[in-house]
N, CA, C and O atoms as a Maestro MAE file, in Angstrom:
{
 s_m_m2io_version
 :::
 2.0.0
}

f_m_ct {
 s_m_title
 :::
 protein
 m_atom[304] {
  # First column is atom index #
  i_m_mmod_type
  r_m_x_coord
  r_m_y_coord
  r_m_z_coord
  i_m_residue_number
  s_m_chain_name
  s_m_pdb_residue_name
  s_m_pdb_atom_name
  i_m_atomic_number
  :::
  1 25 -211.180 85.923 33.474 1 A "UNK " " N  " 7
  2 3 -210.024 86.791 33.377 1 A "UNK " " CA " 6
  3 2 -209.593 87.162 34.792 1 A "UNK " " C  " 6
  4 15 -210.359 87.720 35.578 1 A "UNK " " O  " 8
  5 25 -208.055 86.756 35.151 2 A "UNK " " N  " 7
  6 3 -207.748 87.014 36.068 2 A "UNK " " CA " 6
  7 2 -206.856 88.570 36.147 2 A "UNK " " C  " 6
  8 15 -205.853 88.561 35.434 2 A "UNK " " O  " 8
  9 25 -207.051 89.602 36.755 3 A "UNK " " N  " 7
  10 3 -206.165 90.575 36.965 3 A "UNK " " CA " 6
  11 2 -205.896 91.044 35.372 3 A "UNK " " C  " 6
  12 15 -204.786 91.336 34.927 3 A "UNK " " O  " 8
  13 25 -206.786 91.050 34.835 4 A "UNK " " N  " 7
  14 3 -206.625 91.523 32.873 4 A "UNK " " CA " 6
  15 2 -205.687 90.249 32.707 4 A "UNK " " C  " 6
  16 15 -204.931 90.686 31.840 4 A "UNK " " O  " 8
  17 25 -205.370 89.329 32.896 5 A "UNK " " N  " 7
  18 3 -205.116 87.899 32.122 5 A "UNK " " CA " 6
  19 2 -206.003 86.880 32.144 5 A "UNK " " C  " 6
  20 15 -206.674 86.368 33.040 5 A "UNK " " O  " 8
  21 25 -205.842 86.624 30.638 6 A "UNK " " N  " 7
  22 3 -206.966 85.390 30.502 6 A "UNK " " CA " 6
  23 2 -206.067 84.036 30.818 6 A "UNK " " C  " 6
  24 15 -204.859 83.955 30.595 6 A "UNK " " O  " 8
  25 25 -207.041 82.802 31.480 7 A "UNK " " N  " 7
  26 3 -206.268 81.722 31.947 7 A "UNK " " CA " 6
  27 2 -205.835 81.443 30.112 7 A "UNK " " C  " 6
  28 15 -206.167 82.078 29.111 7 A "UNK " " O  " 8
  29 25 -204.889 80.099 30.307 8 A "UNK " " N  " 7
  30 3 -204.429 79.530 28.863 8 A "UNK " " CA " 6
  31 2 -205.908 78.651 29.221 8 A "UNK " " C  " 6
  32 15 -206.646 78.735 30.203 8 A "UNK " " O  " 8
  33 25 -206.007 77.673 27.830 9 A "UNK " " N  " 7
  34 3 -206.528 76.807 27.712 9 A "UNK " " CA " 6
  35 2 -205.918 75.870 28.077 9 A "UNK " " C  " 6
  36 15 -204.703 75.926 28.269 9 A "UNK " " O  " 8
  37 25 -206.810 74.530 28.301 10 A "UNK " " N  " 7
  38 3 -205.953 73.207 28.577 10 A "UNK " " CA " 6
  39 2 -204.951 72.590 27.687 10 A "UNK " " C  " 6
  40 15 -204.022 71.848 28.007 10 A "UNK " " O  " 8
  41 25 -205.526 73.319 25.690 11 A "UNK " " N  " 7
  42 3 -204.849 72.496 25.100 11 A "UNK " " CA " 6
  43 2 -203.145 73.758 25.277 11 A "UNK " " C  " 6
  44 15 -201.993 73.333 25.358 11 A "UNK " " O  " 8
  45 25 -203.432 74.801 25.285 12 A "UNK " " N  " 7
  46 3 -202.543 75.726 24.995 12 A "UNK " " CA " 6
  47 2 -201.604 75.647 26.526 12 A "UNK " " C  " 6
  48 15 -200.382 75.781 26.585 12 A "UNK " " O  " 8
  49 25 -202.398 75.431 27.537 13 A "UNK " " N  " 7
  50 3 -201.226 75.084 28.828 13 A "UNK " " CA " 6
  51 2 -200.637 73.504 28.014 13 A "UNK " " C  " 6
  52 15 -199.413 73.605 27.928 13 A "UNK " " O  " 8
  53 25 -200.965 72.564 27.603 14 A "UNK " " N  " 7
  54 3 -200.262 71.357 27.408 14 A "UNK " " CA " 6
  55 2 -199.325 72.132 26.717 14 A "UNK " " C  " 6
  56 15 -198.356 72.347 27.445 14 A "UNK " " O  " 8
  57 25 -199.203 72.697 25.487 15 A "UNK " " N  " 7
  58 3 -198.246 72.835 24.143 15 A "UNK " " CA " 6
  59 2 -197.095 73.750 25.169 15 A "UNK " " C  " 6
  60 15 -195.881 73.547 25.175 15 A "UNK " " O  " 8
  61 25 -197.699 74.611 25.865 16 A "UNK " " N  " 7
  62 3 -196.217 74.993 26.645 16 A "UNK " " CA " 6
  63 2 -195.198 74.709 27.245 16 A "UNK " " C  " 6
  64 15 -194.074 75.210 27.216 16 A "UNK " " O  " 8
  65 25 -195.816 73.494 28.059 17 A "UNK " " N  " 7
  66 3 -195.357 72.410 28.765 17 A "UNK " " CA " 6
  67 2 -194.668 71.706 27.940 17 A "UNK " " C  " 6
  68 15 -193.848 70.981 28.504 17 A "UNK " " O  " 8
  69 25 -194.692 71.636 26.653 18 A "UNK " " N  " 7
  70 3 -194.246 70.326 25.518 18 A "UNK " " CA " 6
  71 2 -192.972 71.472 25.238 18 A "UNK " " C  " 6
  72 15 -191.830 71.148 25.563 18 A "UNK " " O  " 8
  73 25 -193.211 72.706 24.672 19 A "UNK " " N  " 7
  74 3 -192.248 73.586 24.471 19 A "UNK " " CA " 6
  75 2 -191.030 74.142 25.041 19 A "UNK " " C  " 6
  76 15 -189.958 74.396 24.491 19 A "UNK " " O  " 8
  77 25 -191.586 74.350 26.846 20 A "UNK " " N  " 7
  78 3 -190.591 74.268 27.692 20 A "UNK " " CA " 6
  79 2 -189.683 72.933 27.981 20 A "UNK " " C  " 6
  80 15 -188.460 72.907 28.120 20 A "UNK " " O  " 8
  81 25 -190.262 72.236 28.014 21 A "UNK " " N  " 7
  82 3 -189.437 70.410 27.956 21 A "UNK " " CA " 6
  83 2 -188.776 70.700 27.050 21 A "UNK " " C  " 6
  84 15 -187.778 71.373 27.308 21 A "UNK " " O  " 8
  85 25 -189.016 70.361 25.758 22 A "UNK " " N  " 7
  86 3 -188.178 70.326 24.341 22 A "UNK " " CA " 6
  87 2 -187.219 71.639 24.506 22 A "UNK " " C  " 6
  88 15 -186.476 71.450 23.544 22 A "UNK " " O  " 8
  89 25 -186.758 72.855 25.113 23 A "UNK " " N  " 7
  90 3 -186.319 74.099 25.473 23 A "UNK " " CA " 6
  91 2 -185.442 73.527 26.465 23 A "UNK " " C  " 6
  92 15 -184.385 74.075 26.781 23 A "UNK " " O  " 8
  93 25 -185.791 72.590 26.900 24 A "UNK " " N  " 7
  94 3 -184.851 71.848 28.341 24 A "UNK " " CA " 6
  95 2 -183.841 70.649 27.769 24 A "UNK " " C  " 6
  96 15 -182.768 70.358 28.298 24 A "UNK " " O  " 8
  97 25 -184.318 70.106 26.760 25 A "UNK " " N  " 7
  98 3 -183.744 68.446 26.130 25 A "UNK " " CA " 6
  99 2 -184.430 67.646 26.701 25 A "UNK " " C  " 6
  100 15 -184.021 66.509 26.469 25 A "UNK " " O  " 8
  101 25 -185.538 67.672 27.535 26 A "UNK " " N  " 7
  102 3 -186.073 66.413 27.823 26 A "UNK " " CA " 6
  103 2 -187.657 65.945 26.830 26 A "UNK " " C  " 6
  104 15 -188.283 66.540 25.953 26 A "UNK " " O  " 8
  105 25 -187.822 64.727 27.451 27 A "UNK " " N  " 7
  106 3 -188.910 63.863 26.601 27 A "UNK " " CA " 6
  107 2 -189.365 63.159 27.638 27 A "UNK " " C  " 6
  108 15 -188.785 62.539 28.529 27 A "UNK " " O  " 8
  109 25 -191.183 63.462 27.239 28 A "UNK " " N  " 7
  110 3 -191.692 63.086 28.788 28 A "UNK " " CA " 6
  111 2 -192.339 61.605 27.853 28 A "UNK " " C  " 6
  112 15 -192.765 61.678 26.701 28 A "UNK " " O  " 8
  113 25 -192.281 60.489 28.575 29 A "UNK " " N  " 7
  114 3 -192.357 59.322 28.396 29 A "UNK " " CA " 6
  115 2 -193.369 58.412 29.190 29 A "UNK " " C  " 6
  116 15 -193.219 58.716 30.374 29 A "UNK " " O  " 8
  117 25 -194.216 57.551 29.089 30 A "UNK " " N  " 7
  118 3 -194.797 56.883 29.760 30 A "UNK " " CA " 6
  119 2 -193.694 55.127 30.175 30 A "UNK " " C  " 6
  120 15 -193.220 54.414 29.291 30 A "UNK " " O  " 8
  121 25 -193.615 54.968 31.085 31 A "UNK " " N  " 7
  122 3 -192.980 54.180 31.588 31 A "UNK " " CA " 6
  123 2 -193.669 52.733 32.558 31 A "UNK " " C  " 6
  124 15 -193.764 52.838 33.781 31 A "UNK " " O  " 8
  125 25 -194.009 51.729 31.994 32 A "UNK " " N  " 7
  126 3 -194.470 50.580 33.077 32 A "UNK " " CA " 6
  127 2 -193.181 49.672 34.025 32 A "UNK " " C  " 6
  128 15 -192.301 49.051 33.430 32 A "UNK " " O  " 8
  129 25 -193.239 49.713 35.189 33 A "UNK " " N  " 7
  130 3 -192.299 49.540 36.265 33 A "UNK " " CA " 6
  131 2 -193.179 48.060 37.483 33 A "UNK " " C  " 6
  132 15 -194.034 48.027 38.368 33 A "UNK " " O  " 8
  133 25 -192.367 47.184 36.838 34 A "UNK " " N  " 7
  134 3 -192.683 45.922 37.835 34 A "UNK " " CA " 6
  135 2 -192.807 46.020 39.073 34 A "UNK " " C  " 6
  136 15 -192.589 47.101 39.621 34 A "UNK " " O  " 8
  137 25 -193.203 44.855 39.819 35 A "UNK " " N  " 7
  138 3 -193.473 44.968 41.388 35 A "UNK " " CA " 6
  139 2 -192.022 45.189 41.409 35 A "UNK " " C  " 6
  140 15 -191.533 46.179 41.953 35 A "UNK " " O  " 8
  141 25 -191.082 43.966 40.622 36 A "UNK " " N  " 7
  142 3 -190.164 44.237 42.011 36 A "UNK " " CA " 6
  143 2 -189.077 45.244 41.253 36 A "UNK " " C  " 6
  144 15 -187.890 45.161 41.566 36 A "UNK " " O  " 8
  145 25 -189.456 46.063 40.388 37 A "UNK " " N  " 7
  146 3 -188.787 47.497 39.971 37 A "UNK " " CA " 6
  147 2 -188.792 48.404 41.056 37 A "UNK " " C  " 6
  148 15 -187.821 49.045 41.458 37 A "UNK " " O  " 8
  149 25 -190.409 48.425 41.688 38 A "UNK " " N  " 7
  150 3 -190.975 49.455 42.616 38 A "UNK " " CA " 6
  151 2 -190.118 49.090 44.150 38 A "UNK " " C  " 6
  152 15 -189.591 49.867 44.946 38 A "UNK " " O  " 8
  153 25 -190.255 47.303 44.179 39 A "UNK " " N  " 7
  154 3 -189.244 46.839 45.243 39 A "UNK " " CA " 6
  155 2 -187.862 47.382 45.736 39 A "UNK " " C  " 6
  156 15 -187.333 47.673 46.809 39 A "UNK " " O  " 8
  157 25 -187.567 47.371 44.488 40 A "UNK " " N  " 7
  158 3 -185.991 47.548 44.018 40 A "UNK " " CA " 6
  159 2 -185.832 49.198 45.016 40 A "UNK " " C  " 6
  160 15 -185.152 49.528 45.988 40 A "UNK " " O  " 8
  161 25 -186.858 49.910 44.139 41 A "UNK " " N  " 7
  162 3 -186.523 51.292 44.688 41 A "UNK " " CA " 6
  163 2 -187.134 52.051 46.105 41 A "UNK " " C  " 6
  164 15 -187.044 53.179 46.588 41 A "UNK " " O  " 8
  165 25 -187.779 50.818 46.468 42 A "UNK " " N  " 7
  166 3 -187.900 50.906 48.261 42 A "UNK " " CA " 6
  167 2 -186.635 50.580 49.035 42 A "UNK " " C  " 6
  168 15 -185.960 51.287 49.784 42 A "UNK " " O  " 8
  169 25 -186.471 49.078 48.579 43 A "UNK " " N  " 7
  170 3 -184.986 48.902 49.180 43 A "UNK " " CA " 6
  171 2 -183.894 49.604 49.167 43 A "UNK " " C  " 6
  172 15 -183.116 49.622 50.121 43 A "UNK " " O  " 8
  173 25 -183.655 50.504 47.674 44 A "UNK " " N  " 7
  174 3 -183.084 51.546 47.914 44 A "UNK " " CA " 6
  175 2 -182.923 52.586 48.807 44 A "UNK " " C  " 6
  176 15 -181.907 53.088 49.287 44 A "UNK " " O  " 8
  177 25 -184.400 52.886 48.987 45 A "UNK " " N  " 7
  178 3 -184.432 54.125 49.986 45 A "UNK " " CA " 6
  179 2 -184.523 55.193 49.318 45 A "UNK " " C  " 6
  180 15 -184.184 56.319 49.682 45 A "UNK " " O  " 8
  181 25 -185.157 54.755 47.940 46 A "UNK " " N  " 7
  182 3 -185.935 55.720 46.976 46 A "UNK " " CA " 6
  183 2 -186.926 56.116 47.149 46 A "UNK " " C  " 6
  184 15 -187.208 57.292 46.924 46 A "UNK " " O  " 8
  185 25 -187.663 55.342 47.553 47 A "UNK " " N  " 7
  186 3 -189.082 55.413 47.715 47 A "UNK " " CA " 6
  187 2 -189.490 54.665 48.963 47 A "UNK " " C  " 6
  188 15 -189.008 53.669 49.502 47 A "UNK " " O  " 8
  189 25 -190.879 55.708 49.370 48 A "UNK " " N  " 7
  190 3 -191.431 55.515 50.320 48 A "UNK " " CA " 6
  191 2 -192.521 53.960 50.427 48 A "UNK " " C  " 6
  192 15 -193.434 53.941 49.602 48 A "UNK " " O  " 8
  193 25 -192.441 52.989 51.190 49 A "UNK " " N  " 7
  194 3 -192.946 51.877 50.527 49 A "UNK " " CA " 6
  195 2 -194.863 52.342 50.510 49 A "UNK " " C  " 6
  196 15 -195.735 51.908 49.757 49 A "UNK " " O  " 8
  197 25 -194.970 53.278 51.556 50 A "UNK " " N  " 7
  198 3 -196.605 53.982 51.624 50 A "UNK " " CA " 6
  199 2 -196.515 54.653 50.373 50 A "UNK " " C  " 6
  200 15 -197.618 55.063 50.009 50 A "UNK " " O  " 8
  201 25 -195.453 54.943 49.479 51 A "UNK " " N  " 7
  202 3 -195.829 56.015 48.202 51 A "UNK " " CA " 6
  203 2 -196.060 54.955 46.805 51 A "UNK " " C  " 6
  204 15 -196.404 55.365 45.697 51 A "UNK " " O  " 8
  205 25 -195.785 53.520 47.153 52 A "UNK " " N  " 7
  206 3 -195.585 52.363 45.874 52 A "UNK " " CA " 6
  207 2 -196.936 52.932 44.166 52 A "UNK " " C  " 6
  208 15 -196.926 52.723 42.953 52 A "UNK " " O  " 8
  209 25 -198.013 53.806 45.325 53 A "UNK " " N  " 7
  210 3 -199.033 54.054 44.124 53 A "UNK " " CA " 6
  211 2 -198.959 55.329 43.635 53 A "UNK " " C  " 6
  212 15 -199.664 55.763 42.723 53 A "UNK " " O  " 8
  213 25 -197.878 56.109 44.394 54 A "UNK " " N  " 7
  214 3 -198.362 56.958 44.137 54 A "UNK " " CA " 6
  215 2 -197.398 57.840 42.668 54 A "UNK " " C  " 6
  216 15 -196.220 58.187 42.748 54 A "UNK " " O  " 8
  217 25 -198.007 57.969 41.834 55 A "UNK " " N  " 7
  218 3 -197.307 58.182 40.504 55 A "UNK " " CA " 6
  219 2 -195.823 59.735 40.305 55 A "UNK " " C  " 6
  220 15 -194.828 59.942 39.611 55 A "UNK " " O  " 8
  221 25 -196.462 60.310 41.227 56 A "UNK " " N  " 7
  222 3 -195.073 61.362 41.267 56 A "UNK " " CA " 6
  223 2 -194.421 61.036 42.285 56 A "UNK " " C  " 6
  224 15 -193.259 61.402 42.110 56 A "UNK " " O  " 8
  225 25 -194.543 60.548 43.248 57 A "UNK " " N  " 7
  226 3 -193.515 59.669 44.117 57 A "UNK " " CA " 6
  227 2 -192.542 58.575 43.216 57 A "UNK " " C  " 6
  228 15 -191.338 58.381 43.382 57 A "UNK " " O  " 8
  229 25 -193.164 58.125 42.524 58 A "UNK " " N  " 7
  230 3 -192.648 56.799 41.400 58 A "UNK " " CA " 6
  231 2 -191.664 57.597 40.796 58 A "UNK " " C  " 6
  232 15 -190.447 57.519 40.962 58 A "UNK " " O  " 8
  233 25 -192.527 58.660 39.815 59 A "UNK " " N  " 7
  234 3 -191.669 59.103 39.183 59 A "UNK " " CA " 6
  235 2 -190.280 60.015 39.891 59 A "UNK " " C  " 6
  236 15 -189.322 60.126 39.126 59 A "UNK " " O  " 8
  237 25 -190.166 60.509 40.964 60 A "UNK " " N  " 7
  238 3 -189.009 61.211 41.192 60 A "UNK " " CA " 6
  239 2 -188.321 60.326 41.703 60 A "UNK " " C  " 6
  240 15 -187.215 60.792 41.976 60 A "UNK " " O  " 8
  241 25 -188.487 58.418 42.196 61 A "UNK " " N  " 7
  242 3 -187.648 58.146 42.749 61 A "UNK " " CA " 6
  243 2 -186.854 57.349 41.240 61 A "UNK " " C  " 6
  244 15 -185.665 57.034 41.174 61 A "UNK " " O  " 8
  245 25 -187.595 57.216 40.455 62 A "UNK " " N  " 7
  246 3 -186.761 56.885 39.340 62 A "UNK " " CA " 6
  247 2 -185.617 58.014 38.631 62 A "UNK " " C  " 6
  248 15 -184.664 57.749 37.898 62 A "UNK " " O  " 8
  249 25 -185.960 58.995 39.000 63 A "UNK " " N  " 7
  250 3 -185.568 60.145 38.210 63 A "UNK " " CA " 6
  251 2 -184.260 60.365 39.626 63 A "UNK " " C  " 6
  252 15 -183.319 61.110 39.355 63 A "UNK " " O  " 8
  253 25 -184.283 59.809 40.816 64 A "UNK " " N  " 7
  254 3 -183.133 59.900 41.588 64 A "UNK " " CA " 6
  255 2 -182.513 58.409 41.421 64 A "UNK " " C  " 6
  256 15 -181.499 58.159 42.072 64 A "UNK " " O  " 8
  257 25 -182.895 57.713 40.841 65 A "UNK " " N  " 7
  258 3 -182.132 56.383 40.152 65 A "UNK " " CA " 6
  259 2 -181.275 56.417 39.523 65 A "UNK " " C  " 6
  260 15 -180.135 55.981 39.686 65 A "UNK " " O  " 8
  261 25 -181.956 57.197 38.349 66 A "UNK " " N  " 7
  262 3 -180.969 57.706 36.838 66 A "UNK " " CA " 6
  263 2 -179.869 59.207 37.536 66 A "UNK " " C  " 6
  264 15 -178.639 59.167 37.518 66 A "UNK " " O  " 8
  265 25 -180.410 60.000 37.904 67 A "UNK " " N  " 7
  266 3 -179.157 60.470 38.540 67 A "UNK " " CA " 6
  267 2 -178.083 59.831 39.328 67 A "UNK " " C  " 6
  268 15 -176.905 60.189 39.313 67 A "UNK " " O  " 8
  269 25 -178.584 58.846 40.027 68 A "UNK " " N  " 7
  270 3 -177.830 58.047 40.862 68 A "UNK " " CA " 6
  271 2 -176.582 57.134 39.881 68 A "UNK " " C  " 6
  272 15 -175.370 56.922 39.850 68 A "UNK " " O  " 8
  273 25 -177.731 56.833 39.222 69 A "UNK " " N  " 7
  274 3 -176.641 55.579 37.983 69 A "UNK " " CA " 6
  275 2 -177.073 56.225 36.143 69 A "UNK " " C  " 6
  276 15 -177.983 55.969 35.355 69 A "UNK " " O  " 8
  277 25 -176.128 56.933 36.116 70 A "UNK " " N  " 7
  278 3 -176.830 57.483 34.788 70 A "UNK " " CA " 6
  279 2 -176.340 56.596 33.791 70 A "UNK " " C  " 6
  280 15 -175.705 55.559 33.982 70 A "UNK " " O  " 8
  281 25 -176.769 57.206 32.474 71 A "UNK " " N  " 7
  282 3 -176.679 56.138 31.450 71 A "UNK " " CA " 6
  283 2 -175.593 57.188 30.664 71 A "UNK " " C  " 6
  284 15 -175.594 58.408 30.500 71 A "UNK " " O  " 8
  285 25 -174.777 56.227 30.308 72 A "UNK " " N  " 7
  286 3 -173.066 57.032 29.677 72 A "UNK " " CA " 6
  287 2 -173.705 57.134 28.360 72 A "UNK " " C  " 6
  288 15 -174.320 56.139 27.978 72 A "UNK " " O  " 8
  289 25 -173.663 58.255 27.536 73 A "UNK " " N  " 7
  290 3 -173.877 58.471 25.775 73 A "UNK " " CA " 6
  291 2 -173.095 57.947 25.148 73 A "UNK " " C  " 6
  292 15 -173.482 57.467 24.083 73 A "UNK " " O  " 8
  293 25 -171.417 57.783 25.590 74 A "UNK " " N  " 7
  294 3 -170.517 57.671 24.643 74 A "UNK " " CA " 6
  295 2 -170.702 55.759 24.517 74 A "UNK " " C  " 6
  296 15 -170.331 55.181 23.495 74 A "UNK " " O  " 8
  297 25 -171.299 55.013 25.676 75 A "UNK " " N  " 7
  298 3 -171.299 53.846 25.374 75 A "UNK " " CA " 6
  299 2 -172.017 52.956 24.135 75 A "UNK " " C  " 6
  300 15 -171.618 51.891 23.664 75 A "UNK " " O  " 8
  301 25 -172.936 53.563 23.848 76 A "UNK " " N  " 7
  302 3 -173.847 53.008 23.221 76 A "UNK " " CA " 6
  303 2 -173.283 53.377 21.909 76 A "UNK " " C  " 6
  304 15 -173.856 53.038 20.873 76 A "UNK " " O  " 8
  :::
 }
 m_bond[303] {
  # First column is bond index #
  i_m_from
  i_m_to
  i_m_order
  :::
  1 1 2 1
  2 2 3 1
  3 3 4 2
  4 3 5 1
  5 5 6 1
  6 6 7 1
  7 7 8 2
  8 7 9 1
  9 9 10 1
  10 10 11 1
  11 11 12 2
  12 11 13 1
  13 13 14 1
  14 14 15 1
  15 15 16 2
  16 15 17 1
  17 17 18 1
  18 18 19 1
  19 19 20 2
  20 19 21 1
  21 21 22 1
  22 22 23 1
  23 23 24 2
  24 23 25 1
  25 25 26 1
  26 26 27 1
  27 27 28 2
  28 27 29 1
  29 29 30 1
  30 30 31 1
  31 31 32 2
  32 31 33 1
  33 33 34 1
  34 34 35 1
  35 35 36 2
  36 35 37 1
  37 37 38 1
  38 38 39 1
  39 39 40 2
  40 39 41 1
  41 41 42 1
  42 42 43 1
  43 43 44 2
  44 43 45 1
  45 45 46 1
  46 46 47 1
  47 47 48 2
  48 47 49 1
  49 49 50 1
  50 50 51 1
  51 51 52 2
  52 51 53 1
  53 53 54 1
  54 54 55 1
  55 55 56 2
  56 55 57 1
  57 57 58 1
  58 58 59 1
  59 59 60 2
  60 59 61 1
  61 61 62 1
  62 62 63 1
  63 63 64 2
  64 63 65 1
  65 65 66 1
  66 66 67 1
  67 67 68 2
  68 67 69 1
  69 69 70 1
  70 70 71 1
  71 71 72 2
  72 71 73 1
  73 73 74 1
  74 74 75 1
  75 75 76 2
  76 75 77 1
  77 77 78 1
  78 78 79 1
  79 79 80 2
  80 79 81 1
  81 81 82 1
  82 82 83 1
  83 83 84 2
  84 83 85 1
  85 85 86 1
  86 86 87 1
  87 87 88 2
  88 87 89 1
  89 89 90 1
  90 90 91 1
  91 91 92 2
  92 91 93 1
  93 93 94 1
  94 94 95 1
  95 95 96 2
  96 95 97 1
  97 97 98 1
  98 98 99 1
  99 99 100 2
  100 99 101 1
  101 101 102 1
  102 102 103 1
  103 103 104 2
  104 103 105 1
  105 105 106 1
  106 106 107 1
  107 107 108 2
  108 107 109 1
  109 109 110 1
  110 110 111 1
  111 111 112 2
  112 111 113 1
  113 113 114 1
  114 114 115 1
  115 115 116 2
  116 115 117 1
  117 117 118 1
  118 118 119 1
  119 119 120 2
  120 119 121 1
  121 121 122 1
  122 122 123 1
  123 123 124 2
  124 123 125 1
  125 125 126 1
  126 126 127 1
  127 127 128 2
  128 127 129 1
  129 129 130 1
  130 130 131 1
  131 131 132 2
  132 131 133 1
  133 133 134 1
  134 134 135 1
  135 135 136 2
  136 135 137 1
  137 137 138 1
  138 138 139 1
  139 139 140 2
  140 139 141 1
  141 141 142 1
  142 142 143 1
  143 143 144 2
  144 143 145 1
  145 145 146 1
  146 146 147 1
  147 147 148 2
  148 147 149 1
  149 149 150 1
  150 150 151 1
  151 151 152 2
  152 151 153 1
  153 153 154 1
  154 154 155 1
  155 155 156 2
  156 155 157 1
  157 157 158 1
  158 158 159 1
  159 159 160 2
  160 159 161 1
  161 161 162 1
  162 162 163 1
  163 163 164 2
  164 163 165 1
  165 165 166 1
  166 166 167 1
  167 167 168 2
  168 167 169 1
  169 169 170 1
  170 170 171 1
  171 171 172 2
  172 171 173 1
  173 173 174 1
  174 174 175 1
  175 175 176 2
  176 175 177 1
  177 177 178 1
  178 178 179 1
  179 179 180 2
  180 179 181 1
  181 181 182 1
  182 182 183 1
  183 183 184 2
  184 183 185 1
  185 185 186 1
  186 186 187 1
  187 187 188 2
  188 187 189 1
  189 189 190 1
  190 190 191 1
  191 191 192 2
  192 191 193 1
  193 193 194 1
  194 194 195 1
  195 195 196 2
  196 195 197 1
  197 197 198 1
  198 198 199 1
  199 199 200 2
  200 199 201 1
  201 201 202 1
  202 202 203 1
  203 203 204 2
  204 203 205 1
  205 205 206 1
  206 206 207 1
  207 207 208 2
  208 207 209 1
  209 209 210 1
  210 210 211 1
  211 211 212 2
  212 211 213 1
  213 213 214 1
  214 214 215 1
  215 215 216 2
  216 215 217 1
  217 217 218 1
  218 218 219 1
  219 219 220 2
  220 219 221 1
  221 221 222 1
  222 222 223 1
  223 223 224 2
  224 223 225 1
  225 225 226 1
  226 226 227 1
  227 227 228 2
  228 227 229 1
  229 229 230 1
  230 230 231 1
  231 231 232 2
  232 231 233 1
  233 233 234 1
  234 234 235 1
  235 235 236 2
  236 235 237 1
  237 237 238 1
  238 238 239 1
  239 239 240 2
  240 239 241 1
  241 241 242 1
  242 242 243 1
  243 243 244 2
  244 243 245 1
  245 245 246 1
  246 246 247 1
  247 247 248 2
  248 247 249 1
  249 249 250 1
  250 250 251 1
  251 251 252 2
  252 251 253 1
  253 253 254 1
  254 254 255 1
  255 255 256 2
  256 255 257 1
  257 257 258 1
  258 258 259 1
  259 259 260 2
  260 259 261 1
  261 261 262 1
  262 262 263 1
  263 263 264 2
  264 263 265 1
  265 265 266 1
  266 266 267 1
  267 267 268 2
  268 267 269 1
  269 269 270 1
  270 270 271 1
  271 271 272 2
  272 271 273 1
  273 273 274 1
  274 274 275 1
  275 275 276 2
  276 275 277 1
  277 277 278 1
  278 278 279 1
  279 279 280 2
  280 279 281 1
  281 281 282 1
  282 282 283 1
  283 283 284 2
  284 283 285 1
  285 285 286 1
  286 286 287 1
  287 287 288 2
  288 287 289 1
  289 289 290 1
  290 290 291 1
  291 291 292 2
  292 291 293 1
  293 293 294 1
  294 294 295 1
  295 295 296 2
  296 295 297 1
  297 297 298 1
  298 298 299 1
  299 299 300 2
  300 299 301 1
  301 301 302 1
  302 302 303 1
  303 303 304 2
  :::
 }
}
């Protein structure tokens, strides 16, 4: 107990995390990304080519991809 609060649990910190997302509209997804996906977004100047492993580097330069080139709703 910190300061009269008890920490959450691991499962009860996950479900918040799921709650606040879904509270936001998003959906957290697992995603596999080719060499030359990861290529792609060095050459960009997305990503750091020292960050190629590193998984939240990955993920925010994709996530400045899709901002970059988003995907239109009304097309589909």
């Amino acid at each position: 107990m910190i300061d009269g609060v008890s920490p959450l649990s691991p499962v009860a910190e996950r479900m918040r995390r799921y709650r606040e997302r879904r509270r936001r509209g998003l959906s957290c997804i697992r995603v596999q990304l080719r060499r030359s996906e990861v290529d792609a977004l060095i050459a960009c100047g997305l990503l750091q080519s020292t960050d190629r492993q590193n998984r939240i580097a990955l993920a925010t330069a994709l996530h400045r991809y899709l901002d970059a080139y988003p995907i239109a709703a009304g097309r589909w």
